[in-house]
C-alpha positions in Angstrom: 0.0 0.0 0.0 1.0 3.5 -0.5 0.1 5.6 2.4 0.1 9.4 3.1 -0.1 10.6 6.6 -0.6 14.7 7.2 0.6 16.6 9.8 4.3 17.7 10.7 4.0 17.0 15.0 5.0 14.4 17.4 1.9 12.8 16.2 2.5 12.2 12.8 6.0 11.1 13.7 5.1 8.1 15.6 2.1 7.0 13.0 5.5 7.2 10.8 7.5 5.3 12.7 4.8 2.8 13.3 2.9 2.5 9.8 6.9 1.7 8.4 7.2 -1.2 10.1 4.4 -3.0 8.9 5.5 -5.1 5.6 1.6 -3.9 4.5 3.3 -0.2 3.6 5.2 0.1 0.3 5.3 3.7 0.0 5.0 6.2 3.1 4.5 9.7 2.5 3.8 12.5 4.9 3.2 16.1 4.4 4.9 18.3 5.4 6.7 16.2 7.8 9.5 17.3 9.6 13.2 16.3 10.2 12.4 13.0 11.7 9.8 11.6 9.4 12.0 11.7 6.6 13.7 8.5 8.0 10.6 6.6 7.9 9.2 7.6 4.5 9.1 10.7 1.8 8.7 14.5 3.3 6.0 16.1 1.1 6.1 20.2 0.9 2.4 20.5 1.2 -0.2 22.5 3.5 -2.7 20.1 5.6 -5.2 22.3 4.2 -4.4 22.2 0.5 -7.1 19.8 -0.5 -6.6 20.3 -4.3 -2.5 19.9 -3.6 -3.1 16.9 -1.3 -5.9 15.2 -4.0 -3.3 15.8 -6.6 -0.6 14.3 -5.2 -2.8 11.4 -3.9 -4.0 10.8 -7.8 -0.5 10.9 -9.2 1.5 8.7 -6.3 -1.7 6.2 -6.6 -1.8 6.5 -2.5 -4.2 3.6 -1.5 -5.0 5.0 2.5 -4.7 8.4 3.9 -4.1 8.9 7.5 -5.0 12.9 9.2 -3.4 13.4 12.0 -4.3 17.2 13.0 -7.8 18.7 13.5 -7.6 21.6 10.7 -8.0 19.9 7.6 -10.7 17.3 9.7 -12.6 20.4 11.0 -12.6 22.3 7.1 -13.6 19.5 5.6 -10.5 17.2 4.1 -12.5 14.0 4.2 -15.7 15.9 2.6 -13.6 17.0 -0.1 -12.1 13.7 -1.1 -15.8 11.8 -0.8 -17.1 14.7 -3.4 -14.4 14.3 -5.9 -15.0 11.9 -8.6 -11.7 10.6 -8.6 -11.0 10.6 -4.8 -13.7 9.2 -3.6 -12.8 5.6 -3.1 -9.5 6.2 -1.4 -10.3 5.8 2.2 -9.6 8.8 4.6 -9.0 8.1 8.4 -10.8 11.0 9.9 -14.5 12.0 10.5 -15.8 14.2 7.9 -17.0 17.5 8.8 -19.8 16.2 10.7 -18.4 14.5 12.7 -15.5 16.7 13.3 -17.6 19.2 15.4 -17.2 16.9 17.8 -13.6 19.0 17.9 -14.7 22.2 16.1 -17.5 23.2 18.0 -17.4 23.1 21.9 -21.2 23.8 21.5 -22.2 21.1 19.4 -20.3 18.1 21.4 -22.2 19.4 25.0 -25.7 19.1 23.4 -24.5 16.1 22.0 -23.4 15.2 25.2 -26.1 16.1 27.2 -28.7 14.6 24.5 -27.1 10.9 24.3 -26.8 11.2 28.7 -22.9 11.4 28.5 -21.5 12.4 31.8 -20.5 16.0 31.9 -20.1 19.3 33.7 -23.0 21.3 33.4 -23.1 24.2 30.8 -24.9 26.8 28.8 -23.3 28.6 25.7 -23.8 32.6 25.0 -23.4 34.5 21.5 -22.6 38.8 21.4 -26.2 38.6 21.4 -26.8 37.3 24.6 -24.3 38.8 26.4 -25.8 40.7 29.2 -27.7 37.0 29.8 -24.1 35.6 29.8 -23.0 38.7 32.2 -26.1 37.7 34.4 -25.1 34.0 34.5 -22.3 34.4 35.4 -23.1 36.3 39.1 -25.0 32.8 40.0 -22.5 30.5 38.6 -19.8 28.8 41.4 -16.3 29.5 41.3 -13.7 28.9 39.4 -16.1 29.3 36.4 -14.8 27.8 33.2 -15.4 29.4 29.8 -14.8 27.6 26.8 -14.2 29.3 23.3 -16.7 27.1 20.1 -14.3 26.9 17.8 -10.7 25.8 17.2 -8.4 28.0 19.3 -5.2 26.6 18.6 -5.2 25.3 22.2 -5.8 28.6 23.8 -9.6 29.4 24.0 -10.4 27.9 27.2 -9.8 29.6 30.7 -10.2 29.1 34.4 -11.8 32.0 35.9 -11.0 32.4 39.6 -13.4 35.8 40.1 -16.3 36.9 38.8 -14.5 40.3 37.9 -12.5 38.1 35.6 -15.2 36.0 34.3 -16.9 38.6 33.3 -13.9 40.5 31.8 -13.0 37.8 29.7 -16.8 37.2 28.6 -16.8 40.4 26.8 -13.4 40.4 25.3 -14.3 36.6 23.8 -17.5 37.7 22.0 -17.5 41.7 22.2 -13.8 41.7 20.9 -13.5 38.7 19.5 -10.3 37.6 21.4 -10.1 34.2 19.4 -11.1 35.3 16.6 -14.3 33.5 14.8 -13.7 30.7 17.5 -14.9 33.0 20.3 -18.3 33.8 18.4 -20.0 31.6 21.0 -18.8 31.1 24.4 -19.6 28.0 26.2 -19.7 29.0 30.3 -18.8 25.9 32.3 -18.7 24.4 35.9 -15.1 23.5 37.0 -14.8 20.2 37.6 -12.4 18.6 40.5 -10.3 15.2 40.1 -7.2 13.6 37.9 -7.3 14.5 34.2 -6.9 11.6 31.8 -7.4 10.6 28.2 -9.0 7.9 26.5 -8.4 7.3 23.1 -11.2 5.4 20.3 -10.5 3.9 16.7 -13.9 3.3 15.0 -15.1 2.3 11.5 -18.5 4.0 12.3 -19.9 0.7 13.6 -17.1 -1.3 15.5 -14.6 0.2 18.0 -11.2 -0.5 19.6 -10.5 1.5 23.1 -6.4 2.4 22.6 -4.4 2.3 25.7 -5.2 5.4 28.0 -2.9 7.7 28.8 -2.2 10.7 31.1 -0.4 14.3 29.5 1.1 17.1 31.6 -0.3 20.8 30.2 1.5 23.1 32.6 5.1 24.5 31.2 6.2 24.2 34.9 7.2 21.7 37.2 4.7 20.5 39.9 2.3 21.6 37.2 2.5 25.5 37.6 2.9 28.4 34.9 1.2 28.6 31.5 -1.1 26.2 29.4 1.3 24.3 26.8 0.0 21.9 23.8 1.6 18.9 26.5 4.7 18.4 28.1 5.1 15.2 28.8 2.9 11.7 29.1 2.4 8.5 30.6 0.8 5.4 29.8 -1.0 3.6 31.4 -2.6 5.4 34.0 -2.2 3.5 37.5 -5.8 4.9 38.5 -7.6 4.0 35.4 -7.9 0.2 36.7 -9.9 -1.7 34.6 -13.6 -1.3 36.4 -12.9 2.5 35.9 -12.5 1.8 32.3 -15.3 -0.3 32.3 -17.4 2.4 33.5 -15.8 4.5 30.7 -16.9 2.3 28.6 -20.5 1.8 29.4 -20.8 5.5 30.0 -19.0 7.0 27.4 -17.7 5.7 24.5 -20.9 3.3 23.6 -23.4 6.1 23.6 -21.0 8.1 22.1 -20.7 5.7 19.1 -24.4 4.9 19.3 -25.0 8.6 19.1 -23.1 9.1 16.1 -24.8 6.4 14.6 -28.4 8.1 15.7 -27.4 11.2 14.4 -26.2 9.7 10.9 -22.8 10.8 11.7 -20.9 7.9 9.4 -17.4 8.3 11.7 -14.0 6.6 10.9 -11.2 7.5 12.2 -10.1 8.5 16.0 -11.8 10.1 18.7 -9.7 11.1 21.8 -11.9 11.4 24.9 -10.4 13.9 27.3 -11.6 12.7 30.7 -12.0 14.2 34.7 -12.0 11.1 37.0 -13.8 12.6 39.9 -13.9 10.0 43.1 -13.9 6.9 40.4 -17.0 8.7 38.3 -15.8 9.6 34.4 -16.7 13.3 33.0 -16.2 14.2 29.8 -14.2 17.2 29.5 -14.1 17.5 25.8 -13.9 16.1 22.5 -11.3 15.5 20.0 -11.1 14.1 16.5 -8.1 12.6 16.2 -5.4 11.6 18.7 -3.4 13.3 21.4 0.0 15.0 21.2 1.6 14.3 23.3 -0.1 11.6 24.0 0.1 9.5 20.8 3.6 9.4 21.4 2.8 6.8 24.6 0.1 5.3 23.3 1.3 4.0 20.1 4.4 2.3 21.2 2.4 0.2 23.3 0.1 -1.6 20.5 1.6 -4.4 18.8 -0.7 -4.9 16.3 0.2 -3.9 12.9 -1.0 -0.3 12.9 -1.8 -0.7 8.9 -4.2 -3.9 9.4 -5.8 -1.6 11.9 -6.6 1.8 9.7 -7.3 -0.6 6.7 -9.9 -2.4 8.9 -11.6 0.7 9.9 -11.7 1.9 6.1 -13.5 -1.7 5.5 -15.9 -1.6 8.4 -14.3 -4.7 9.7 -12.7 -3.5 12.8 -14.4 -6.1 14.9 -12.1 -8.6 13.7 -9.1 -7.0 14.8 -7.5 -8.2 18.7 -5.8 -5.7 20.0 -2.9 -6.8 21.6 -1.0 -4.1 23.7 2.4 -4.3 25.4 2.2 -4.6 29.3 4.7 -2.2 29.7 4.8 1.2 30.6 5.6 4.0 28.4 7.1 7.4 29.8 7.3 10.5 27.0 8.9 14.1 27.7 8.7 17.0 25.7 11.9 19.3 24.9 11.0 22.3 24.0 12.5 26.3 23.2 13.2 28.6 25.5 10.2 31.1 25.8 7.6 28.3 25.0 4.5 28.9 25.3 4.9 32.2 24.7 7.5 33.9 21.8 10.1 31.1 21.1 13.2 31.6 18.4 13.7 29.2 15.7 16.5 27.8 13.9 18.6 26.5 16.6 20.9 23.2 15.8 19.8 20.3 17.5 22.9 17.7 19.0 23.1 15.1 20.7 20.6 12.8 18.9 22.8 9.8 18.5 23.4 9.8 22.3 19.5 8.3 22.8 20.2 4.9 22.8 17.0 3.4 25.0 14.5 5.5 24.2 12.4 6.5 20.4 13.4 10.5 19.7 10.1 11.5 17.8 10.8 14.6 15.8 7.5 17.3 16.5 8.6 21.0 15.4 12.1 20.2 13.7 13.7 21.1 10.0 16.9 19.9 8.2 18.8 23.0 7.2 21.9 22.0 4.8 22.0 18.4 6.3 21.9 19.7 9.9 18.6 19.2 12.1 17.0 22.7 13.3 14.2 24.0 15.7 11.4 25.1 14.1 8.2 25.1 16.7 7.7 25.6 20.4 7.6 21.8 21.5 10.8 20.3 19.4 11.3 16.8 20.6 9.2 14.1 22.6 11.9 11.3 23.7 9.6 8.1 24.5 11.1 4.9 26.3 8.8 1.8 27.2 10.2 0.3 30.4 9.2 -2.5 33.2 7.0 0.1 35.4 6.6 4.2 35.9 9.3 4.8 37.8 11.7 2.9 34.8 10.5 4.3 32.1 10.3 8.3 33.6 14.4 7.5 34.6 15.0 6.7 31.3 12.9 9.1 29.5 14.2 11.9 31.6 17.9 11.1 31.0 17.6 11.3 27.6 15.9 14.3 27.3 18.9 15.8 29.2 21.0 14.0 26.6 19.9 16.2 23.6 20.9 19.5 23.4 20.2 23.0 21.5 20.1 26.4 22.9 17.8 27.1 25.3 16.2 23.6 25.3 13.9 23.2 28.4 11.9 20.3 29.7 10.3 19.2 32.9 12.1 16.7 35.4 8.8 15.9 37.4 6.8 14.1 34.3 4.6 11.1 36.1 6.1 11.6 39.5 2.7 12.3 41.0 1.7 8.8 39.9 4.3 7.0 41.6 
């Protein structure tokens, strides 16, 4: 098979790393890439959301599977576009189409769907511009911290813990009066805060069928003992020690069947993954949000620990025949931390050299915001590197993990030493 994977991350590093080791692949593609997934397959100069580049390419390289790892092209439409083109329509896309994809791309639409199909949540209500002195109102009754949640994609950034209603309120009316994320702030989704540990679940379905992936815990803060800014992840673990198997039983039950079922009532045709971001508060799940497609850093934990041939699986889910598939995961534990630039999350420089690469002997380097620059390997994004190991037990595999990240160098590089230590 020839195979085409978008994105440029972490992510679509270790779908590279994986999909080239199944004898299935002929030809691996991936666009843009980055200066890791060139060792696994061909680096592609092409935008995630140029459909008519991407359908040409996937025409004239006879690409048999295409794999989407971010949410952008999902959210505009990627897998619409392919299903409406003649020519495209028969090559199978792993991704929801649009449709689905507001699972992601509209906070609003996944808490009615939520609430409709009795999916454990936290209780909500959503305000446009014009109901803003409603919103304003709301707010003076609502418990703090209050959360408020931007619709639409925000790049990470458009949600926000309010700790006063001063600063609720504040940041109400810069979200819709002054659109403060842009298009994505249009409607603003006011939410109770929920208490407990954060986890993630992650779902492969062909629409019918589903697999539950291994879960898997990721560290936001920039920080160590999780303080400071909001990052895209800094680190992750999986498994989760507390998600034992009766709590992902009730995840299960709770969850992810009505969650399929509801797709399926809604005539929401969905293939591809759905990451299920998840409060565990005193053993009970809560859906915190949403996503359409895996984790980051999270995929780069997850993956390593299925040994199943990932191709079989995503050609499976293109046939509607996931059922037959037995996942068969690794009983190991895998620990990942992020190196990132100095200055991350906020302004970062690019262009730095990377060393110290060959040094990584026990762990996988996956390559997330890295270029080659005249043969050399360069930073070129706020999160760089995420150096995975897969070890006996947690405290292994977050020694091992940590050492090599310290074994890299470029300057300014920064990571945290405390990844998984509050699971130990």
């Amino acid at each position: 098979m020839n195979i085409l994977i978008l994105g440029s991350g972490g992510r679509e590093s270790t779908f590279a790393w994986k999909i080239a080791q199944s004898p299935l692949c002929e030809n691996l593609y991936i666009a843009p890439g980055n200066a890791g997934t060139g060792a696994y397959g061909k680096n592609i100069p092409l935008k995630v959301t140029d459909f008519e580049g991407i359908g040409n390419f996937v025409l004239q390289n006879k690409i048999n599977l295409v794999l989407v790892g971010p949410e952008e092209p999902l959210v505009k439409g990627i897998h619409d576009y392919f299903l409406n083109h003649d020519e495209l329509k028969t090559i199978p896309v792993i991704g929801p189409q649009k449709d689905g994809a507001q699972l992601e791309g509209s906070k609003d639409f996944s808490k009615s769907f939520m609430e409709k199909y009795n999916i454990p949540t936290a209780a909500s209500m959503t305000f446009t511009l014009e109901t803003l002195a409603e919103g304003l109102t709301y707010l003076k009754h609502h418990p703090l911290p209050v959360v408020l949640k931007a619709d639409g994609l925000a790049a990470g950034k458009g949600v926000l813990i309010c700790q006063t209603l001063e600063d609720a309120q504040t940041e109400l009316k810069l979200m819709l009066a002054e659109s403060k994320f842009g298009e994505a702030s249009s409607k603003v989704v006011i939410e109770e805060f929920l208490t407990g540990i954060e986890l993630s679940v992650f779902v492969l379905t062909d629409g019918k069928n589903y697999l539950i992936l291994p879960s898997a815990k990721d560290y936001k803060r920039i920080g160590e003992g999780d303080t400071g800014l909001n990052t895209g992840g800094m680190g992750s673990v999986s498994p989760v020690p507390f998600a034992d198997e009766a709590f992902l039983k009730k995840v299960e039950n709770q969850v992810v069947i009505p969650t399929i079922k509801g797709l399926q009532k809604e005539k929401i045709n969905y293939k591809g993954f759905i990451f299920i971001g998840l409060m565990n508060t005193d053993g009970t799940p809560n859906v915190i949000e949403y996503n359409c497609r895996m984790g980051d850093p999270e995929t780069e934990s997850v993956i390593p620990r299925i040994e199943n041939d990932f191709v079989e699986m995503l050609e499976a889910v293109a046939l509607g025949k996931l059922k037959d598939i037995k996942l068969q995961i690794s009983a190991k534990t895998a620990a990942t931390i992020v190196v990132v630039s100095s200055g991350y999350p906020g302004e970062y420089i690019k262009g730095k050299t990377i060393t110290g690469l060959e040094n990584i002997k026990e762990s996988i380097v996956f390559h997330a915001g890295t270029e080659l620059e005249n043969g050399l390997v360069k930073t070129n994004g706020g999160r760089v590197l995420a150096i995975t190991t897969l070890q006996d037990d947690l405290f292994k595999a977050l020694q091992q993990a940590t050492a090599d990240a310290g074994r890299v160098y470029f300057d300014g590089a920064n990571f945290r030493k405390d990844i998984g230590f509050d699971l130990l």
